[in-house]
C-alpha positions as CSV (number, residue, x, y, z in Angstrom):
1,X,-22.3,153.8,32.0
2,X,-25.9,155.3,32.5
3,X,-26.8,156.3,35.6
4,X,-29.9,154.3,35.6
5,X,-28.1,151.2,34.9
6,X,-25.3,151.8,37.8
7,X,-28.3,152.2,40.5
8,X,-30.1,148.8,38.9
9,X,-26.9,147.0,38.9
10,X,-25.8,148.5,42.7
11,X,-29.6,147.4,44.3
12,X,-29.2,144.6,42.8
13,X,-26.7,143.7,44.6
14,X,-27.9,144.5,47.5
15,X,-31.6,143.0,47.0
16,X,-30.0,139.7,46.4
17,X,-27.2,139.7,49.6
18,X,-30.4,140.9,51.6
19,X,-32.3,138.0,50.7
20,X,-29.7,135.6,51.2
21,X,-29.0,137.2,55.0
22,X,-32.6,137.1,55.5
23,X,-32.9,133.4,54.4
24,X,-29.7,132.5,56.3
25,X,-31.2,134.5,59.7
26,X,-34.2,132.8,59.3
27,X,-32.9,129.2,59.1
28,X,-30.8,129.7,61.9
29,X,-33.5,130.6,64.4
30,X,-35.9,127.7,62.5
31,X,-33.0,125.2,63.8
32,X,-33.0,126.7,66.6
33,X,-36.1,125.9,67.4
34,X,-36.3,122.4,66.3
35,X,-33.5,121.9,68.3
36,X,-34.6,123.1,71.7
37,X,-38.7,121.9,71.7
38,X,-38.4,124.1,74.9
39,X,-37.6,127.3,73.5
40,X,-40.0,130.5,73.5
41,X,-41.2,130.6,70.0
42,X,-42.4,133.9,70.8
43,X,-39.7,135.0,72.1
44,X,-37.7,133.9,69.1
45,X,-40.1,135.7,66.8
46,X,-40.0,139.1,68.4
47,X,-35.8,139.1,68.3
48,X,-36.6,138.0,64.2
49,X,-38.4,141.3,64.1
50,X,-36.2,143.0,65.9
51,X,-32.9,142.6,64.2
52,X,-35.0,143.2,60.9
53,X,-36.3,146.6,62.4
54,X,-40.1,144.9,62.1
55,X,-42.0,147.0,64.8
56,X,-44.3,144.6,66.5
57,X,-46.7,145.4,69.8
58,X,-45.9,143.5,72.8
59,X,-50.0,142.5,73.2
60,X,-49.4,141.2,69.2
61,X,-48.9,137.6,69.2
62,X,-45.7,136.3,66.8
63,X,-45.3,132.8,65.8
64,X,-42.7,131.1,63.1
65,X,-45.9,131.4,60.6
66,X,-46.1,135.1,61.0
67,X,-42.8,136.0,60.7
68,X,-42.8,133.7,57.4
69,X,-45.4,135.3,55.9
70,X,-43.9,138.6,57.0
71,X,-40.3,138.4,55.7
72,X,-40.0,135.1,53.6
73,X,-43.3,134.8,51.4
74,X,-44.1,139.0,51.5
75,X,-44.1,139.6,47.1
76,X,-44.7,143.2,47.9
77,X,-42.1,144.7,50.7
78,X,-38.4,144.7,50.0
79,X,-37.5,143.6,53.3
80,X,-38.9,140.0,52.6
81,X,-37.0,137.5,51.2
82,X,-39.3,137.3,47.9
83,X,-39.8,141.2,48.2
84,X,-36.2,141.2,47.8
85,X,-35.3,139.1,45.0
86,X,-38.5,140.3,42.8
87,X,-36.4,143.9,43.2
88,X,-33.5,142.0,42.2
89,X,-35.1,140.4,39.1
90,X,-36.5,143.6,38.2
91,X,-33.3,145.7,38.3
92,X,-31.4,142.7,36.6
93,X,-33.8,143.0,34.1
94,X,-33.3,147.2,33.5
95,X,-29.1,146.2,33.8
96,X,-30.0,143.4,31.2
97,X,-27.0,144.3,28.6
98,X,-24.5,144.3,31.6
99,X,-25.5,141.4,33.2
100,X,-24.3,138.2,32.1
101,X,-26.5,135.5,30.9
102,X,-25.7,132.6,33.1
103,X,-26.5,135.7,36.4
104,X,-30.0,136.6,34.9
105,X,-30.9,133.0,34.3
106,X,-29.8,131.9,38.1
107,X,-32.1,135.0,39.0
108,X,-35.5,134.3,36.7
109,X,-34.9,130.4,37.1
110,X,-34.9,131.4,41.2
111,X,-38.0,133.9,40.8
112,X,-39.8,131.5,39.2
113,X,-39.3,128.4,41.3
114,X,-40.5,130.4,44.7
115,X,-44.2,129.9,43.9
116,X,-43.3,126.1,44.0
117,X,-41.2,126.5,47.3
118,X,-43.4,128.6,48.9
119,X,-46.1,126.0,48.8
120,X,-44.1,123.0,49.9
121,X,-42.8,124.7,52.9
122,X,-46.4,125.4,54.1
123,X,-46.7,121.7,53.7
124,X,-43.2,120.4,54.6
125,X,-41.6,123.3,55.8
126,X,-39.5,126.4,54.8
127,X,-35.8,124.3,55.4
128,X,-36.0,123.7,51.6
129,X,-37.0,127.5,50.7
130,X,-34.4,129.2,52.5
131,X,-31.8,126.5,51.6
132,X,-32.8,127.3,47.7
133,X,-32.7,131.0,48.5
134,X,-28.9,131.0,49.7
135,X,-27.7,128.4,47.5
136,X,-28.9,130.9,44.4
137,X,-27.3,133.7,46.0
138,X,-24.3,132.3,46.5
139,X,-24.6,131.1,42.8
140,X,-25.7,134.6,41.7
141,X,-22.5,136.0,43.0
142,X,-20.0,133.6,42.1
143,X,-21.2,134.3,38.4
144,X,-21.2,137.7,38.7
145,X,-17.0,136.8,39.9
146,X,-16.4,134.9,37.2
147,X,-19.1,136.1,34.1
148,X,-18.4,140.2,34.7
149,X,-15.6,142.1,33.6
150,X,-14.1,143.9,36.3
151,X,-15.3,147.4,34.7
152,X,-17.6,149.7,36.9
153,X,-20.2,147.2,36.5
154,X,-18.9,144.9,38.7
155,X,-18.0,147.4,41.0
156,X,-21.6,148.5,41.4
157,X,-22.8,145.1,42.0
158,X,-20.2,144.2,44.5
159,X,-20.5,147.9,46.8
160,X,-24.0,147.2,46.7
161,X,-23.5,143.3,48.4
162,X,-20.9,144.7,50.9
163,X,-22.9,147.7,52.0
164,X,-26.0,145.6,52.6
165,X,-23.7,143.0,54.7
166,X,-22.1,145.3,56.7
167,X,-25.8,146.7,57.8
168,X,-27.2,143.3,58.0
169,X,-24.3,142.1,60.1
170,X,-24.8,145.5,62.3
171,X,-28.4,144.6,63.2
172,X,-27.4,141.0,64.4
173,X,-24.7,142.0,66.4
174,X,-26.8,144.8,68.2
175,X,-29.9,142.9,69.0
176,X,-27.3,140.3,70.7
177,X,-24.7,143.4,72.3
178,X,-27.3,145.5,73.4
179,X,-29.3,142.2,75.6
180,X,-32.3,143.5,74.1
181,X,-35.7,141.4,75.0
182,X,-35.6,138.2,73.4
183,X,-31.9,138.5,72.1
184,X,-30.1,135.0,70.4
185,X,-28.2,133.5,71.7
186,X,-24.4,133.8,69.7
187,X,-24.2,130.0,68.3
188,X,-27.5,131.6,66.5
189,X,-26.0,134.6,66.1
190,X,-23.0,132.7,64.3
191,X,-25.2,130.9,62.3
192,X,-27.4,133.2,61.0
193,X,-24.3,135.4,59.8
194,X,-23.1,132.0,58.1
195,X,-20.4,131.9,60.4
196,X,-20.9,129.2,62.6
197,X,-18.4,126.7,60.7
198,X,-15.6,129.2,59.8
199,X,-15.6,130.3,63.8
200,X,-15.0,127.2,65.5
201,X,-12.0,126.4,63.1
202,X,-10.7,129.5,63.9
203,X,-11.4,129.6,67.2
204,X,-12.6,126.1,68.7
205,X,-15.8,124.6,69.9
206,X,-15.7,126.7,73.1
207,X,-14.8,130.4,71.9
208,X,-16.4,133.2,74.3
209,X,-19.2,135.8,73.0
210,X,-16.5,138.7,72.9
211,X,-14.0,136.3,70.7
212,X,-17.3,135.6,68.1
213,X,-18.3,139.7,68.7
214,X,-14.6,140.1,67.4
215,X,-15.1,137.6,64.5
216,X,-18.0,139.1,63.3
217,X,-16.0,142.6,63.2
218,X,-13.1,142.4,62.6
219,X,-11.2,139.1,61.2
220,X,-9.6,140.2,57.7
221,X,-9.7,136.5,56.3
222,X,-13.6,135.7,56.9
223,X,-14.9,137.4,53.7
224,X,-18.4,137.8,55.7
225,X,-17.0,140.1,58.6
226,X,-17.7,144.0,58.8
227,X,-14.2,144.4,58.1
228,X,-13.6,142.7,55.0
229,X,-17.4,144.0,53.6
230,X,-16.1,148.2,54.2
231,X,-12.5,147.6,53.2
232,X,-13.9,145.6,49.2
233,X,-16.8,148.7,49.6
234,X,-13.8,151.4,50.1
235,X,-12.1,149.7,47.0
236,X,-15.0,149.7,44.5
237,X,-15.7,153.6,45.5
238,X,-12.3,154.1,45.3
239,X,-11.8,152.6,41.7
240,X,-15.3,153.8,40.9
241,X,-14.1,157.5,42.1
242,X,-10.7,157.3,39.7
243,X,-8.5,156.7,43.0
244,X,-7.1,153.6,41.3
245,X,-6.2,155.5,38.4
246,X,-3.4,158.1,39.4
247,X,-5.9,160.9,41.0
248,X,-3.8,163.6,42.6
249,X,-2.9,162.7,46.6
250,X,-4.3,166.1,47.5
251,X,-7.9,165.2,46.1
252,X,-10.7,164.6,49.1
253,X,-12.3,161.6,48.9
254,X,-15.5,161.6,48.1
255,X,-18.3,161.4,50.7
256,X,-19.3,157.8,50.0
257,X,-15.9,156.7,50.8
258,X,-14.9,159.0,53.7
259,X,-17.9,157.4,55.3
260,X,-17.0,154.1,54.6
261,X,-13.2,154.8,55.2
262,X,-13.6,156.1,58.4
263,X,-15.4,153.4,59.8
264,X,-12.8,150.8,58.0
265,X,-10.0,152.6,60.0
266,X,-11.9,152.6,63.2
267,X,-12.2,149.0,63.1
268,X,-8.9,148.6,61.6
269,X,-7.2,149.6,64.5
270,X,-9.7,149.1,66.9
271,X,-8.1,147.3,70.1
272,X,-9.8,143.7,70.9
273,X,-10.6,145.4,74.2
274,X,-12.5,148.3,73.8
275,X,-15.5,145.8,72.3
276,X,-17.1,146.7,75.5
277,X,-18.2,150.0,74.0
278,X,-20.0,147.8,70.7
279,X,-23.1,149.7,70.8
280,X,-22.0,153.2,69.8
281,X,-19.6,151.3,67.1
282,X,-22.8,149.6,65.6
283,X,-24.6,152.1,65.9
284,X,-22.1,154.0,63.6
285,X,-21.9,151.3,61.2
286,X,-25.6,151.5,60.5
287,X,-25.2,155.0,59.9
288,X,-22.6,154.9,57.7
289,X,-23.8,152.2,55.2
290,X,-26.8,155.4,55.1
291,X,-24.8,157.6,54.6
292,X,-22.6,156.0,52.0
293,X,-25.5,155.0,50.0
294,X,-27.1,158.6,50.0
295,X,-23.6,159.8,48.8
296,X,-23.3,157.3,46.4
297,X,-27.0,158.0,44.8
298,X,-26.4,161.3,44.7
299,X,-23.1,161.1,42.4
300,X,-24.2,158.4,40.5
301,X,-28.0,158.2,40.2
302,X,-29.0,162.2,39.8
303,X,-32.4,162.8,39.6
304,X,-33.8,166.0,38.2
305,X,-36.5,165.9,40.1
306,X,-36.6,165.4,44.3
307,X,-36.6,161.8,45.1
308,X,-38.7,160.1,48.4
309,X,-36.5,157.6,49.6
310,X,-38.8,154.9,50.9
311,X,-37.5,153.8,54.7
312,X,-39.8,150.4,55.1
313,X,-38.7,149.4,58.4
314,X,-37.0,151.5,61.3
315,X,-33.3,150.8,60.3
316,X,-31.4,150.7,57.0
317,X,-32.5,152.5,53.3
318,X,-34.4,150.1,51.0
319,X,-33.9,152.2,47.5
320,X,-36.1,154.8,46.2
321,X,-39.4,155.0,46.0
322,X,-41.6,153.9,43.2
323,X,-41.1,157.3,41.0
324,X,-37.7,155.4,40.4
325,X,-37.0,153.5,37.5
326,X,-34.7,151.0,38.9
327,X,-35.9,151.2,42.6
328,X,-38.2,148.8,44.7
């Protein structure tokens, strides 16, 4: 496989589970709201920023219309919802001849029915934007289970969705753990992960923060937990790498999946109770998914000549920058 079509086919992946977390974030604090009349919009805003990485001075007023325009309706920035999935369109587009049909028509069909979206949720509201935005995801990557071979293809697509959950996750767990300003409270949390449902079955209507913290990490059945997203990353770089096929036990791993690995073992046998010391372990995860996908662009996506990675907001790596064919 060409190197420039792995990289499309791994941001793509990525671009589209982004957009889908941001759409799923942002409908759970939108309900939120509507919910509790009461609530502190602003306040609400500010911990939307924050779990994004969206610096935003505290004499700057945010409202649900700013934070729309911000990271929903943004065409430009990656980090927005259409940002995202105008990335993923494009790098579909590059991957075109791996990529089945039924996955690049969900994407185009998507793309081109935002304009339409976009200006009924001015009018109406954005419950019908977001709720197209994750039922297309979802769509996108049930095709791409049941339309792709399982070849390296695949792979690329699928590291690229697990990575970007296991950061996404990360970020909502820490603005909650770390009772930063503004924080949600964890049935948002819940929700805006998309675990809300698949908690209280597990767990009951009345489950404590450090039982949903635990979800979140480290349940092996919820295909949306940290766990699950590094141990299906640590497979696709371990088939990618030749693992699968008979390399020699002595062989090292290679970087992108000793970061990943390590931080799969941690929370493999990580002990429910040490969940007191969260921060340093999320802050590890972010790291790692950086880490991993440096290592992984650097054996799969050479460039001859130095590449800027473009960092948009304070947390998490976006692709490369513009003097990359299949970047942002």
């Amino acid at each position: 496989m060409l190197s420039r079509i792995a990289e499309s086919l791994f941001w793509l992946g990525r671009y589209v589970e982004r957009a889908d977390d941001t759409a799923r974030i942002l409908d759970a604090y939108l309900h939120r709201l509507l919910e509790d009349p009461w609530s502190d919009e602003d306040a609400a805003c500010r911990s939307l920023h924050a779990i994004l990485g969206v610096v935003v001075g505290p004499d700057q007023p945010c409202s649900m219309d700013s934070v729309l325009a911000r990271l929903a309706f943004d065409a430009v920035s990656p980090g927005s919802i259409e940002g995202a999935l105008a990335a993923a369109r494009q790098n579909a587009l590059t991957a075109r001849e791996v990529v089945s049909t039924e996955m690049w028509e969900t994407l185009n069909s998507t793309w081109h029915q935002l304009g339409e979206q976009r200006a009924a949720a001015r009018r109406t509201g954005p419950g019908a934007y977001l709720g197209l935005v994750r039922r297309r995801a979802a769509l996108f990557f049930g095709l791409a289970d049941s339309t792709m071979n399982r070849d390296d293809g695949w792979r690329f697509v699928v590291l690229g969705r697990s990575l970007e959950r296991v950061d996404m996750t990360a970020r909502l767990l820490a603005v909650r753990v770390l009772a930063a300003l503004h924080a949600p409270d964890w049935p948002t949390l819940l929700g805006a992960s998309g675990a809300d449902e698949a908690f209280r079955r597990a767990h009951g209507a009345g489950g404590d923060p450090a039982e949903a913290a635990a979800f979140l990490l480290l349940d092996r059945g919820f295909p949306r937990s940290v766990l699950h997203a590094l141990t299906t990353a640590e497979e696709c770089l371990a088939e990618l790498g030749g693992a699968a096929g008979g390399a020699p036990a002595f062989q090292r791993p290679e970087p992108a999946r000793l970061a990943v690995g390590r931080m799969r073992t941690r929370l493999e046998y990580l002990d429910a109770r040490e969940l007191d010391r969260l921060p340093a372990l999320l802050r590890g995860l972010q790291l790692a998914c950086g880490e991993a996908t440096r290592a992984v662009a650097e054996r799969y996506f050479p460039y001859d000549g130095p590449v800027e990675w473009s960092l948009q907001f304070a947390q998490g790596e976006y692709g490369p920058a513009e003097t990359s064919e299949a970047g942002a």
